[in-house]
N, C-alpha and C positions, 0 to 999 in steps of 0.2 A: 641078277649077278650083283654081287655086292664086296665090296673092299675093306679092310680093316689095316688100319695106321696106328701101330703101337707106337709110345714109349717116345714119342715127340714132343716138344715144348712147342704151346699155339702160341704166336704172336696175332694181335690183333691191333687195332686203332686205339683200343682201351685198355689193353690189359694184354698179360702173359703169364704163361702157367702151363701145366706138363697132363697132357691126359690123351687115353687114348681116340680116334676117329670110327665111326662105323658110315661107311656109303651104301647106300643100296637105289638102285636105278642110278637117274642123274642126284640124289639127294643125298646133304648129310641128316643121317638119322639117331644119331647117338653121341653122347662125345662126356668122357666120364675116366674115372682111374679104374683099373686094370678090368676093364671088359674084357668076357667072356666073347671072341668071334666065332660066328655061324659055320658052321663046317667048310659050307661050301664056299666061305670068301677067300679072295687073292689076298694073300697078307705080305704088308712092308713094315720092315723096322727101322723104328724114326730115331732112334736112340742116340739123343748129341745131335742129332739136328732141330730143325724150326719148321713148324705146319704155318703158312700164310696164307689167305685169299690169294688166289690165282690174281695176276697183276692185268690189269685193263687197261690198255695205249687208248687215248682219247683222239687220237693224230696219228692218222695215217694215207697215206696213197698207193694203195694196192692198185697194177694194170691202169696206171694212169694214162690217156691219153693228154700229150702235152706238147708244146713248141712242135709238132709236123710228129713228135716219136710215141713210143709207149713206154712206161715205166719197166725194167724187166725182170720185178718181182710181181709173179699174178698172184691170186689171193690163195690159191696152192702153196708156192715156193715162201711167201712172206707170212704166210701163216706158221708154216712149219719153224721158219724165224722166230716166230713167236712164242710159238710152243717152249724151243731151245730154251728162251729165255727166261721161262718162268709164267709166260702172259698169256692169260686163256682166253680173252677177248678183246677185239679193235673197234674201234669207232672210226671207219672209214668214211670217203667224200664221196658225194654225187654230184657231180660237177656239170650240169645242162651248159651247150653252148647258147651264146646268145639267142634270145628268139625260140629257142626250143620249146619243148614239153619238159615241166619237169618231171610228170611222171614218166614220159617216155627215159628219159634219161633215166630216172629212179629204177623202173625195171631192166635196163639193161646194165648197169652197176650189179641188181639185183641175181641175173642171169651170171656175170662174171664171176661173184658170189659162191654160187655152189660148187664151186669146188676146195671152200675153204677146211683146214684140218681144224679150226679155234673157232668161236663163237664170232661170229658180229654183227654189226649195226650201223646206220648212218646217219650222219649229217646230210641235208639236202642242202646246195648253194642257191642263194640269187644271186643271177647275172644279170636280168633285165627285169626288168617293171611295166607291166599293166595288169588289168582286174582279176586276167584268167588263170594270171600267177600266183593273187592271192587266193581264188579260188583251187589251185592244187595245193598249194598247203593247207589248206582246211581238210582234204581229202589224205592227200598223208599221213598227218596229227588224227583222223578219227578211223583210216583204214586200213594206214601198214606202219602203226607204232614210230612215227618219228615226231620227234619231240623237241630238234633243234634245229636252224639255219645257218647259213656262211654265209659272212658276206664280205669281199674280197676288198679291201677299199685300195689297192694296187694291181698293175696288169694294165694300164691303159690300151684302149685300143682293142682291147678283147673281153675280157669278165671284170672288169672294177664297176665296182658300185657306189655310184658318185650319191650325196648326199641327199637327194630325195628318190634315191630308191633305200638307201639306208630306212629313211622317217616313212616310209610306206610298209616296208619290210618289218620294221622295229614294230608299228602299231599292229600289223596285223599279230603279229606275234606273241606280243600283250594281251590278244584278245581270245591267240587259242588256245595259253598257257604254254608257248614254247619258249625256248630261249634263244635269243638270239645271237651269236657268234661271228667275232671279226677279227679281219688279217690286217692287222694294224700297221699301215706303211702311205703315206701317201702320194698316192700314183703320180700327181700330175709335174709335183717331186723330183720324183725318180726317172719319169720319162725328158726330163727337162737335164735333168742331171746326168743321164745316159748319155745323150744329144751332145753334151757338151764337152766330156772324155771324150768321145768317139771322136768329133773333131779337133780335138786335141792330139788328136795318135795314140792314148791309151788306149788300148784294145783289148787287154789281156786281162786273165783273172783279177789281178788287182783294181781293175776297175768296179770290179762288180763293190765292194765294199765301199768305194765313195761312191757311188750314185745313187746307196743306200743309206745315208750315215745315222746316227742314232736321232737325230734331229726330227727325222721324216717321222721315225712311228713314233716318238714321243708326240707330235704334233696331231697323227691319226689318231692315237690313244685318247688322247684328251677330248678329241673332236666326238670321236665313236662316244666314249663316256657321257659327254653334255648331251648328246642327242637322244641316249637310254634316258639319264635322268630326267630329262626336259618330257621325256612323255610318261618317265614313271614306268620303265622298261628294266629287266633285267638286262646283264650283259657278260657275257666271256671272251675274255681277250686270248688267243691261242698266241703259240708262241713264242711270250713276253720275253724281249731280246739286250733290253737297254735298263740303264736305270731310271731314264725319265719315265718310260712306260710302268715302272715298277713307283717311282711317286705319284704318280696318277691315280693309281689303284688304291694304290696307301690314302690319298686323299679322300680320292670318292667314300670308300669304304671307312675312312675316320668321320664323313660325314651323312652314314647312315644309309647309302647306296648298296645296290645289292649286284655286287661287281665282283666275279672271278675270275682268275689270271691262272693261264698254265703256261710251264716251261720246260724248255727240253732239256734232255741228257745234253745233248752236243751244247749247246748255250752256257750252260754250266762248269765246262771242260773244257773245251776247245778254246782258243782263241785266234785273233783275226791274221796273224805273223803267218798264218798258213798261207794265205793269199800272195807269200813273197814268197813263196817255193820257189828257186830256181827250175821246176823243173815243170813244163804246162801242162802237162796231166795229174800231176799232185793237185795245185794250187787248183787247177778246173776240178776235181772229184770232191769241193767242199766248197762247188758256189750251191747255195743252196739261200731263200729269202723269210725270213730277213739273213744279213749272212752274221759269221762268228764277229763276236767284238773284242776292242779290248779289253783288257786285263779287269780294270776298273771296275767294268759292267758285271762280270762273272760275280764279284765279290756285294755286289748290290744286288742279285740275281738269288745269291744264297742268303742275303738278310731277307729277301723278302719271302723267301722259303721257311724259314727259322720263324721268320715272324707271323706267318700266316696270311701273307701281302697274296701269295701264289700259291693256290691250293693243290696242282695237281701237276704231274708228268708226263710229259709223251715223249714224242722222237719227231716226228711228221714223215714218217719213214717212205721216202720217194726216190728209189734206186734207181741209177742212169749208168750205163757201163762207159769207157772210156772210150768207146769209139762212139757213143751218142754223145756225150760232153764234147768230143772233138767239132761237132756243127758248127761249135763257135769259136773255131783254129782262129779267126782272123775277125772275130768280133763278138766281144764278152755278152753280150745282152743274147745271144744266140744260142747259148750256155745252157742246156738243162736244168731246171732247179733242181737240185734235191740230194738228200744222202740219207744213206739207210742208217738203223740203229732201234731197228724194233725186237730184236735179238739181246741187245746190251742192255738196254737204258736200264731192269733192275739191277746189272750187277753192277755197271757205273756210278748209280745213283747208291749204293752197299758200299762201296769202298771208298768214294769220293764225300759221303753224306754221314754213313753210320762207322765205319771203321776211322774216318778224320776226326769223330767226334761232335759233327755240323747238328746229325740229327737223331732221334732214338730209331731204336727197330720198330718201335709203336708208331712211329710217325713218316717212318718208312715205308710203312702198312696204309697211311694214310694216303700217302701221295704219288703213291704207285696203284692204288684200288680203291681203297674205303672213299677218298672224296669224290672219284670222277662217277663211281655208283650214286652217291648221293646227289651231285648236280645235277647228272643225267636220265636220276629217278629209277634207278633199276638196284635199290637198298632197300630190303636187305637180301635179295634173289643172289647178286653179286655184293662181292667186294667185304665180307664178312663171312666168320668161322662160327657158326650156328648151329645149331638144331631146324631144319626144314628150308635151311639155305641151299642153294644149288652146291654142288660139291665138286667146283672149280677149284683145287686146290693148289700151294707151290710146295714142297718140302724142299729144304734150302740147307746146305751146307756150309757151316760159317767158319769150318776149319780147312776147305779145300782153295786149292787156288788154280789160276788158268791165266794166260796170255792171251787177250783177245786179236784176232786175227783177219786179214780177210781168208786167209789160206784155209780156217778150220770152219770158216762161220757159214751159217746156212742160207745166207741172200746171194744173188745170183750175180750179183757183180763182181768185181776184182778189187776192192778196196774197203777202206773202213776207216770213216773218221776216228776211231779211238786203234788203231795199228798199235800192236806194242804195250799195249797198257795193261799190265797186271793186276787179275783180281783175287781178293782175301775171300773167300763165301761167294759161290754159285746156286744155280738151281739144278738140284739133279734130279729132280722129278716134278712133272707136271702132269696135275689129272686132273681133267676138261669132261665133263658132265657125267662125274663119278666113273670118267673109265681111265685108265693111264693113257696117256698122248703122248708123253717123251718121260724115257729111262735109262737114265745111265751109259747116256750116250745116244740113243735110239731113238728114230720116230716111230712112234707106234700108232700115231692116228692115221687113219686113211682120208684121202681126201674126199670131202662131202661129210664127212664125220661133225662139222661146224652147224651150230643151231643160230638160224637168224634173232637177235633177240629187240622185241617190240619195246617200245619205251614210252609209259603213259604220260600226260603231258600234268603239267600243274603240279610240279616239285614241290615238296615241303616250304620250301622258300614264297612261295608264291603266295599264301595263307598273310603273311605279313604286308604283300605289294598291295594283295586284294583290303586290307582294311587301310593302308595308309592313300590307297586310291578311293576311296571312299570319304577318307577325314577328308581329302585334299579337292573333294569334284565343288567345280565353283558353282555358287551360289548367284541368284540373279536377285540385283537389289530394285525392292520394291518403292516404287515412288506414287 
C-alpha cells in the first residue's frame, strides 16, 4: 500500500522547499518534483500547505497510576490526542514503585501499551537504589531498546531520588551509554514548604505555587547539573520551568557540558494568576509540578528557546478529571498533578512561537521532532523528511484556524489549560507509519496500530563524552 503527497512545501530542521512525497509500507521512498504516483497509491493534495516530520512528545503520562487514582487518558484516548495534533510518537514513563522490579513495572507499562493508535517508547524511572537495579538497566538498554532514565528528585516520601541514588544512577548510565533525565525540584523543599502552608490554613490551589517557588528547581537544577558533570555524565533537564533553571543550562552548556533542557507548551503560555481563580475547580485543573510561573519566567523560557538554551518540547501530558483533582477539596498537596496538552503543544507552540515571530518553521521542526530524535537517538528513523525515513508525517495548514477547547479536544477530561486560545495553522493530517491516522477531522488509526519503538543507546553525542573521558581519566603519579 503506498501514499502519494502532491504539491506540498517540506519544512524540515534545514531547509524548505516544494516537492512531491511517495510512502510505500511504513517508508518514505521518494520525494522529488512532479512524481509520477503508482496507480494503486491513496493520493492527498498538499497544495498551500507544509509536509513536517510527524511531531514526537518527549513527556508524557499515559494511564498513570498516581496519588491512590489513575490518569484518565490510557494510551488509547491519549494517543488519539496525539494523532489530533499532529504527533505521531510519545515518549512515555515507567514509573516502578519503590522496591519494585523495574522490569516488572516496565512490562506492565509495556502491556498498557498496546493499545496505543501513535508510535511509542519509554523512559524507565529510578525510585530506589541497590545492585539489582543497576543490573535491570543493563538488561533494558541491551534487550527492549531503552536508552534513558528519570530520576525524580521531588515526591518525598515516595519516588525522590535523593542524591546518591542520583550518583549511582548517573554512573551506571555513563556506562551503558544512556542518558540520564531529571525532575528538577527539590523535595525536601517542598515538603517543608507544603508543611508549612498547610498549617498556616492555606489549603487551596494557591498554595500549590508557593511550596514550589522557582527557587527549589533552580537549586535542584544546578545540583542535578554538578553531579552529571562531576562524573562526566550527560544530562536532560525535563520541564525547564523558571529562569534560574534556564541559566543553569546556559552556564553548564557555555562551559562545554553536555546538557539538554526541554520545555512545555503550558510553561510557555500559561501563567501562575491562574492559581487565583475564584473558582476551585479552575485553579485545581492547572496544579500540575513544577506548577505555571510568572510572567517573567515565560519570557526567559522563550530566550532560552530562541537561543538554543532548550532544545525540545513536550506537554507532560497527565490528565486528572475534576472530580479526581477534587481529593484535595480541603488540602492542596492531595491535588492530582497534571494537565493534558499532548493534542496542542504543536499548534501552541505555531502561533505562540512561529506566527509571533519568536521562531522560524525550520526550527519549529526542530523542537517539536528533529531534536528529541536526535537526543533520543532514533535520527534519522524519526523526526526527519527523507528518503528511507519512516513515513511519520504532519501536513499542516498554515492558513486554517481553530479555537482550542476542551468541548472539541480529544483527551478525556473536562478542561484545557489553553480554553479559548485561537489558532492561525493546524495539523489536518497526520500519517503514522505510512498509513493516514487522522483526517480532516477523523481518527482513522485503530487502536494497537502504534509500533513500539526501541532506542539504541550511545547518541551521537556520546562520541565527544567518550574522548574527553579519556583526556580527563587520572593518571597515578609515579614516585
Amino acid at each position: 500500500m503506498s501514499l502519494f503527497i502532491k504539491g506540498g512545501t517540506i519544512v524540515t530542521h534545514e531547509e524548505t522547499y516544494q516537492a512531491d512525497i511517495l510512502c510505500s509500507g511504513n517508508k518514505i521512498v521518494e520525494i522529488g518534483q512532479q512524481l509520477t504516483p503508482p496507480q494503486d497509491a491513496t493520493l492527498l493534495d498538499a497544495t498551500g500547505k507544509l509536509i513536517m516530520p510527524g511531531g514526537i512528545d518527549p513527556h508524557t503520562h499515559m494511564q498513570l497510576p498516581f496519588m491512590g487514582t489513575v490518569a484518565k487518558d490510557d494510551f488509547a484516548s491519549g494517543t488519539r490526542a496525539a494523532l489530533a495534533g499532529g504527533t505521531t510518537s510519545i515518549i512515555d514513563f515507567v514509573i516502578p514503585n519503590p522496591q519494585q522490579s523495574l522490569l516488572e513495572a516496565y512490562h506492565q507499562w509495556r502491556e498498557w501499551a498496546q493499545k496505543a493508535h501513535s508510535n511509542y517508547t519509554f523512559h524507565v524511572a529510578i525510585t530506589w537504589w541497590d545492585d539489582s537495579v543497576g543490573k535491570e538497566m543493563e538488561t533494558l538498554v541491551k534487550q527492549y531498546g531503552v536508552n534513558s532514565f528519570k530520576h525524580f528528585m521531588a515526591y518525598k516520601n515516595a519516588i525522590m531520588a535523593t542524591d546518591d541514588i542520583l550518583v549511582a544512577s548517573f554512573t551506571k548510565c555513563l556506562e551503558l551509554g544512556a542518558l540520564p533525565t531529571v525532575h528538577a525540584e527539590n523535595g525536601e523543599l517542598v515538603y517543608h514548604l507544603q508543611n508549612s502552608l498547610m498549617e498556616q490554613g492555606i489549603t487551596g490551589p494557591e498554595a500549590h505555587p508557593l511550596s514550589r517557588p522557582s527557587s527549589v528547581e533552580g537549586e535542584a537544577a544546578n545540583r542535578a547539573i554538578s553531579i552529571a558533570n562531576t562524573l562526566g555524565a550527560p544530562l536532560y533537564l525535563v520541564h525547564v520551568s523558571t529562569e534560574e533553571a534556564v541559566d543553569a543550562i546556559r552556564y553548564a552548556k557555555d562551559h562545554g557540558h553536555t546538557i539538554f533542557g526541554e520545555v512545555l507548551a503550558g510553561h510557555l503560555t500559561v501563567n501562575d494568576s491562574v492559581y487565583q481563580n475564584p473558582d476551585w475547580a479552575t485553579a485545581a485543573a492547572h496544579v500540575m509540578s513544577p506548577p505555571f510561573r510568572p510572567k517573567h519566567h515565560q519570557d526567559a523560557l522563550w530566550k532560552g528557546v530562541q537561543g538554543g538554551t532548550l532544545q525540545t518540547t513536550a506537554t507532560d501530558h497527565c490528565a486528572f478529571c475534576s472530580e479526581q483533582k477534587a481529593m484535595g477539596k480541603d488540602n492542596f498537596t492531595q491535588i492530582p498533578n497534571g494537565t493534558a496538552g499532548v493534542e496542542e503543544r504543536m499548534m501552541v507552540l505555531w502561533e505562540k512561537g512561529v506566527n509571533e515571530g519568536k521562531i522560524t518553521p525550520n526550527e519549529f521542526v526542530a523542537l517539536t521532532s528533529t531534536n528529541t530524535a536526535k537526543i533520543f537517538n532514533i535520527y534519522p528513523d524519526k523526526g526527519c523528511v527523507r528518503v528511507g525515513a519512516d513515513a511519520d508525517l504532519v501536513i499542516w495548514n498554515p492558513n486554517a484556524e481553530k479555537t482550542l477547547s476542551a468541548k472539541t479536544h480529544q483527551s478525556n477530561i473536562e478542561h484545557s489549560i489553553f480554553e479559548g486560545m485561537t489558532i492561525h495553522g493546524i495539523p489536518e493530517t497526520t500519517i503514522c507509519n505510512g498509513a493516514l491516522a487522522w483526517h480532516e477531522g477523523k481518527l482513522l488509526a485503530q487502536s494497537g496500530d502504534g509500533k513500539y519503538i526501541d532506542r539504541p543507546t550511545y547518541a551521537p553525542f556520546y562520541e565527544a563524552l567518550k574522548k574527553r573521558q579519556q583526556r580527563a581519566k587520572p593518571q597515578c603519579v609515579q614516585r
